[in-house]
MILOTOR-361634 format. One record per residue (C-alpha): residue in one letter; x, y, z. Coordinates in nm, 3 decimals, m for minus. Layout:
N
   r         x         y         z
   A         X         Y         Z
...
This chain:
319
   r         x         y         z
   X    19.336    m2.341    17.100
   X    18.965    m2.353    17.071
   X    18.944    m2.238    17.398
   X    19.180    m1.952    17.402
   X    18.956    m1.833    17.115
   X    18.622    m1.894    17.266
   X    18.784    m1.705    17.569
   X    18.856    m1.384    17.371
   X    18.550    m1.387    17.172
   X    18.390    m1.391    17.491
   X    18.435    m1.018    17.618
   X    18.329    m0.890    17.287
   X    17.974    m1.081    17.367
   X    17.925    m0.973    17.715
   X    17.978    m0.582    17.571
   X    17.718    m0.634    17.304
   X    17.469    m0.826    17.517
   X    17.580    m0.514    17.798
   X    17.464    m0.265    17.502
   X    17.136    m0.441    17.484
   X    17.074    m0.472    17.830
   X    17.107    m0.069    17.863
   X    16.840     0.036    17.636
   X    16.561     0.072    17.808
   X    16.181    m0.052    17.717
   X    16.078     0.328    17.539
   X    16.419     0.377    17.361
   X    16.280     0.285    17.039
   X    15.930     0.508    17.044
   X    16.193     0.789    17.214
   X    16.399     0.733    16.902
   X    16.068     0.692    16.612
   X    16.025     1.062    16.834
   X    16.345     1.164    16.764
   X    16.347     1.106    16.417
   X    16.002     1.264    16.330
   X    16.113     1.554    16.494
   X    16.403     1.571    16.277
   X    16.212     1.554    15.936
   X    15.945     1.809    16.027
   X    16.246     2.066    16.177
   X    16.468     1.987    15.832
   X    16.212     1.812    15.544
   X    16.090     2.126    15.441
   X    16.433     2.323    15.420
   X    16.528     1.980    15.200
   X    16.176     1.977    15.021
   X    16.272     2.367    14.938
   X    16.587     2.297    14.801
   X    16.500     2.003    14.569
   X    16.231     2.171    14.444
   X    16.445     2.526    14.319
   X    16.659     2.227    14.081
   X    16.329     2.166    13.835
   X    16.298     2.262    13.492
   X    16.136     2.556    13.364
   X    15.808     2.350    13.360
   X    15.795     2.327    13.761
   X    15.549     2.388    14.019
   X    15.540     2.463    14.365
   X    15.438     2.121    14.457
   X    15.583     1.816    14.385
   X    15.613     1.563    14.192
   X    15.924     1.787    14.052
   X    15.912     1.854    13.665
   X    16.269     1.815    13.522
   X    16.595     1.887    13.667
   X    16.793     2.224    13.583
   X    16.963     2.535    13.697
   X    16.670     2.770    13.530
   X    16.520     2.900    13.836
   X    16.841     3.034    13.945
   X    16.928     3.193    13.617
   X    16.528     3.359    13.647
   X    16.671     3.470    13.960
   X    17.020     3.622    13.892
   X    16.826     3.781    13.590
   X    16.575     3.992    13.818
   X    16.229     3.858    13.941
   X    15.994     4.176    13.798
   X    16.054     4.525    13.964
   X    16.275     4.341    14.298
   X    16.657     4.402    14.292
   X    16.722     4.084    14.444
   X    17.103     4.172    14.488
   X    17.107     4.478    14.617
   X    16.864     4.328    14.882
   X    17.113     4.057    14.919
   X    17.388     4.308    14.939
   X    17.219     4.485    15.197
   X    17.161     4.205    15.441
   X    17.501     4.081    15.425
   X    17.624     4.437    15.524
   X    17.410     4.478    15.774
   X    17.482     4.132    15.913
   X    17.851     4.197    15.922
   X    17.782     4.512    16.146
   X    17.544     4.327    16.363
   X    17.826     4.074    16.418
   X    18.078     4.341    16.466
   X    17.914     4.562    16.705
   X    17.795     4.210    16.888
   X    18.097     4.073    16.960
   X    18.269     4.392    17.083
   X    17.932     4.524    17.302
   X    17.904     4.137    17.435
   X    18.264     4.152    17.567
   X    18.302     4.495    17.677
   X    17.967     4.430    17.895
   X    18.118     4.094    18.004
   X    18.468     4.220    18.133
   X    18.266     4.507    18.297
   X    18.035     4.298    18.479
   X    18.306     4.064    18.657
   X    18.287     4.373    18.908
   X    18.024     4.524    19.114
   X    17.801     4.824    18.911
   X    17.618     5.044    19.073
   X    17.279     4.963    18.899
   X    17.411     4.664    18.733
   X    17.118     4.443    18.815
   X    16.870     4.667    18.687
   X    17.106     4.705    18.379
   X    17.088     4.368    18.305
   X    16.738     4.313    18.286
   X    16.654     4.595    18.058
   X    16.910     4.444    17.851
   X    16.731     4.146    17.840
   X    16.414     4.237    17.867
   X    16.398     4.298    17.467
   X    16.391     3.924    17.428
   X    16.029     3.893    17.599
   X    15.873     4.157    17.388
   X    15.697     4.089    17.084
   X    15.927     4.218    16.787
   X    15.689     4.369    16.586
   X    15.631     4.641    16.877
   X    15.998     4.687    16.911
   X    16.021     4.789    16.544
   X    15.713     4.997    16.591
   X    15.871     5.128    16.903
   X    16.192     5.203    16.705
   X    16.047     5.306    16.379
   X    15.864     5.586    16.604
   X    16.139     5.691    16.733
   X    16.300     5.781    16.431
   X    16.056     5.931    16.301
   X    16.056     6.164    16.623
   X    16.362     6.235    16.568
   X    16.330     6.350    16.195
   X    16.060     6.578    16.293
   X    16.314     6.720    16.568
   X    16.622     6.790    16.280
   X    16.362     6.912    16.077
   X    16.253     7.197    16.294
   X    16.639     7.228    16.437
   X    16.737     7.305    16.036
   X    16.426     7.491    16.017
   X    16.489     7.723    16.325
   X    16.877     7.809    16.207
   X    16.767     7.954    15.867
   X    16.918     7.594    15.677
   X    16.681     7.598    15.363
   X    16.916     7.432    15.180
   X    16.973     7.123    15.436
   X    16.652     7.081    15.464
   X    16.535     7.028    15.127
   X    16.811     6.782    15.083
   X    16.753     6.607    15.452
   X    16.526     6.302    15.400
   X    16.531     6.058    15.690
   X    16.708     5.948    15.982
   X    16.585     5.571    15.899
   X    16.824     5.392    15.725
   X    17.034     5.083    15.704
   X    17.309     5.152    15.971
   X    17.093     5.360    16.187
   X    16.777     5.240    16.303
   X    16.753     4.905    16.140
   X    17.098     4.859    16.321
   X    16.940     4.913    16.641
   X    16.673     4.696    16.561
   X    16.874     4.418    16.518
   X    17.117     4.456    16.774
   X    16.802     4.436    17.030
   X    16.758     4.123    16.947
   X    17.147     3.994    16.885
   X    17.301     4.178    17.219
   X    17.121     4.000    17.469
   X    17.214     3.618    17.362
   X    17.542     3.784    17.316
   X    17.560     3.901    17.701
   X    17.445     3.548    17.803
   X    17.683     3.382    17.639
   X    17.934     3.622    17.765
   X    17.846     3.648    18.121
   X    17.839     3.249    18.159
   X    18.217     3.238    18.055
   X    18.323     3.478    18.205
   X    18.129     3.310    18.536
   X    18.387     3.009    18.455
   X    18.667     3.217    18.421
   X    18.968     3.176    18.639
   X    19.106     3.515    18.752
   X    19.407     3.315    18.824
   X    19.567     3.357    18.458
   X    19.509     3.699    18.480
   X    19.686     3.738    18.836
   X    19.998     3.518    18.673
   X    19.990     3.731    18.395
   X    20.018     4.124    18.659
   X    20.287     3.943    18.853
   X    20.515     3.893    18.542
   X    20.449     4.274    18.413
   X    20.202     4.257    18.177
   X    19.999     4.556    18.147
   X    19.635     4.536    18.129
   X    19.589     4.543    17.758
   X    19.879     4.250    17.750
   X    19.637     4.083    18.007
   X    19.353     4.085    17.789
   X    19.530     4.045    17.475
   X    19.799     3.731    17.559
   X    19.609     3.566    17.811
   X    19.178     3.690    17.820
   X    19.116     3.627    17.495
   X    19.285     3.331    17.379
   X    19.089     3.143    17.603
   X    18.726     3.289    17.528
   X    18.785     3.299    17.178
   X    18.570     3.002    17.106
   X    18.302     3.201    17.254
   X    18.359     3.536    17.061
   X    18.315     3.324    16.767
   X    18.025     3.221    16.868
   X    17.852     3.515    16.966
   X    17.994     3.658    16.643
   X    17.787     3.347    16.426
   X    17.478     3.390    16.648
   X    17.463     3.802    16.571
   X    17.533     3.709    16.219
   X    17.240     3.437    16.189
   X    16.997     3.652    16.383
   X    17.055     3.950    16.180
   X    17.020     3.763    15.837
   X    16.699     3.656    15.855
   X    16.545     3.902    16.098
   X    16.218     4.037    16.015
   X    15.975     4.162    16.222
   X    16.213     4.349    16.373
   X    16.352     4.486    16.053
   X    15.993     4.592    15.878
   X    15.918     4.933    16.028
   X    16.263     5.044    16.131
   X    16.420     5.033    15.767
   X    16.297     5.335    15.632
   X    16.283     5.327    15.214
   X    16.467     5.023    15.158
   X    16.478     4.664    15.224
   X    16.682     4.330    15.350
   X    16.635     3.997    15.161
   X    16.414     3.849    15.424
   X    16.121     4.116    15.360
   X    16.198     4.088    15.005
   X    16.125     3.758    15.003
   X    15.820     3.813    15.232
   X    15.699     4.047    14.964
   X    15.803     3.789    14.678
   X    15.576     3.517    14.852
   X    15.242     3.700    14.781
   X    15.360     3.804    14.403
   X    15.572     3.558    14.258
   X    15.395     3.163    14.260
   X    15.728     2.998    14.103
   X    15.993     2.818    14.199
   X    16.226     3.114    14.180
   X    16.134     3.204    14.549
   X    16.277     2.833    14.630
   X    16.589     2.917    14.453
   X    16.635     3.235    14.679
   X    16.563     3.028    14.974
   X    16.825     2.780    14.898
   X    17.077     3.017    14.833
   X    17.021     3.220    15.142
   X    17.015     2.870    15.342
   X    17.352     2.840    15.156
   X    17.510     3.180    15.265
   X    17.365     3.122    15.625
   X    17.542     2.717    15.613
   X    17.876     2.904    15.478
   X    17.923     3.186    15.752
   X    17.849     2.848    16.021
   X    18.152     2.630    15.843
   X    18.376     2.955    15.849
   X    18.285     2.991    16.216
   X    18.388     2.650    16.300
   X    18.682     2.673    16.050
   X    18.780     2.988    16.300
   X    18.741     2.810    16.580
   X    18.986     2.533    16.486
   X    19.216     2.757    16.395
   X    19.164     2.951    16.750
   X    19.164     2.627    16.919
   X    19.510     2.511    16.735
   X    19.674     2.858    16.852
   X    19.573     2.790    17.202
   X    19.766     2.454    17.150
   X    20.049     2.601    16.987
   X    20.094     2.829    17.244
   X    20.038     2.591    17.560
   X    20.291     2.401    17.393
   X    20.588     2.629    17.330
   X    20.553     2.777    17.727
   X    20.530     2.404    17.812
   X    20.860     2.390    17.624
   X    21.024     2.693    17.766
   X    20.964     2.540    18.091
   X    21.140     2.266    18.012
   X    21.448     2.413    17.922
């Protein structure tokens, strides 16, 4: 008995003492590393958030000073001459379009570019040449162009005799016009990466099984194409979301007379000195951690049709 025991206990000790063996001499200073790399990429988004819950007494430093919800209620209530929720509003909406236009630009371009383009090369990298310039002179660039273009209607409603229009015209700058543009410089090309690597994977196979039993092109895509990059379109939908929420440089000069939440709470930085700026942070870390758990939420739920699906054909097979 004892040594039918010692013999079973003895596999477990030659995996642990196998364990051991692996690690190597600089796994530990690798993983001290690790870890301080860690706290200085996430201590101050936690240091931020701990220090929006003090009491009305609290500082921008810590040792914290109480524990309460007041610097949220100073926020909901207005921070001086700032509409912090229209600014919120905003940048939501014009994160939504990002994402939208995104997703359906990114695969567009990728089903287009499984096949030879004339130009196609050079179409790519002007596509992705936004991502090497500096984003300031992109907003400049795009701000200026705008601004061109207002001079242009101007003179076109000026020229036809339209007084009227032309007192009331005020700018082409705007939310969904060029600070849509701006962002989407920025959100397209990680978008058309992402795309062009699946669709590099892809196996034109399901598509040719798919012709051969009638399906039209549009079944194609819709039945069989999309299904399987879903995964993906979520995920180029949650990186065009992310990107657009917090963008600013690209944002600041191509906005015209209004503003996101990130430049609001640029401008917040150099007039309010309380902890209500904390409180916007965490709750924009908050919306930003929310739209990431509905993407993977999405993605389950994608992945669990796919399943479904493989399943019931697997089925039909069968029978």
């Amino acid at each position: 008995m004892a040594t039918a025991a010692s013999e079973a206990r003895t596999p477990r000790v030659k995996v642990r003492v196998r364990a051991r063996e692996r690690r190597a001499a600089g796994f530990w200073p690798l993983a001290l590393v690790f870890g301080l790399f860690v706290a200085f990429l996430y201590g101050p988004m936690v240091g931020i958030v701990a220090l929006s819950f003090q009491g009305p007494e609290g500082g921008l430093t810590f040792p914290m000073r109480g524990l309460s919800l007041h610097w949220f209620e100073r926020l909901a209530a207005g921070l001086g001459t700032v509409d912090i929720a229209a600014a919120f509003k905003r940048s939501l909406a014009l994160g939504a379009a990002v994402m939208v236009v995104t997703v359906v630009l990114s695969v567009a371009a990728g089903l287009a570019f499984r096949k030879r383009l004339a130009g196609g090369t050079a179409l790519f990298y002007v596509t992705v040449a936004s991502l090497i310039m500096p984003s300031i002179i992109v907003s400049l660039g795009i701000g200026l162009q705008f601004r061109l273009l207002d001079g242009g209607i101007k003179w076109a409603l000026e020229a036809l005799g339209m007084s009227a229009t032309l007192e009331d015209y005020g700018t082409a700058l705007g939310l969904f016009t060029s600070a849509l543009g701006a962002h989407l410089t920025w959100t397209l090309p990680f978008g058309l990466l992402i795309m062009f690597a699946v669709f590099n994977r892809f196996n034109p196979a399901y598509e040719e099984a798919a012709r051969d039993l009638g399906a039209t092109p549009w079944q194609t895509f819709r039945h069989v194409v999309m299904p399987l990059i879903a995964p993906s379109v979520v995920g180029v939908g949650m990186f065009g979301f992310t990107l657009s929420w917090d963008e600013i440089a690209r944002t600041s000069q191509a906005i015209g007379d209004v503003n996101t939440l990130p430049l609001e709470l640029q401008g917040l930085t150099t007039t309010v000195t309380n902890p209500a700026i904390y409180a916007l942070g965490t709750v924009t870390t908050v919306v930003s951690l929310v739209v990431m758990a509905l993407a993977v939420i999405l993605l389950g739920v994608v992945l669990m049709i796919i399943w479904a699906l493989t399943r019931l054909v697997d089925i039909r097979k069968e029978l």
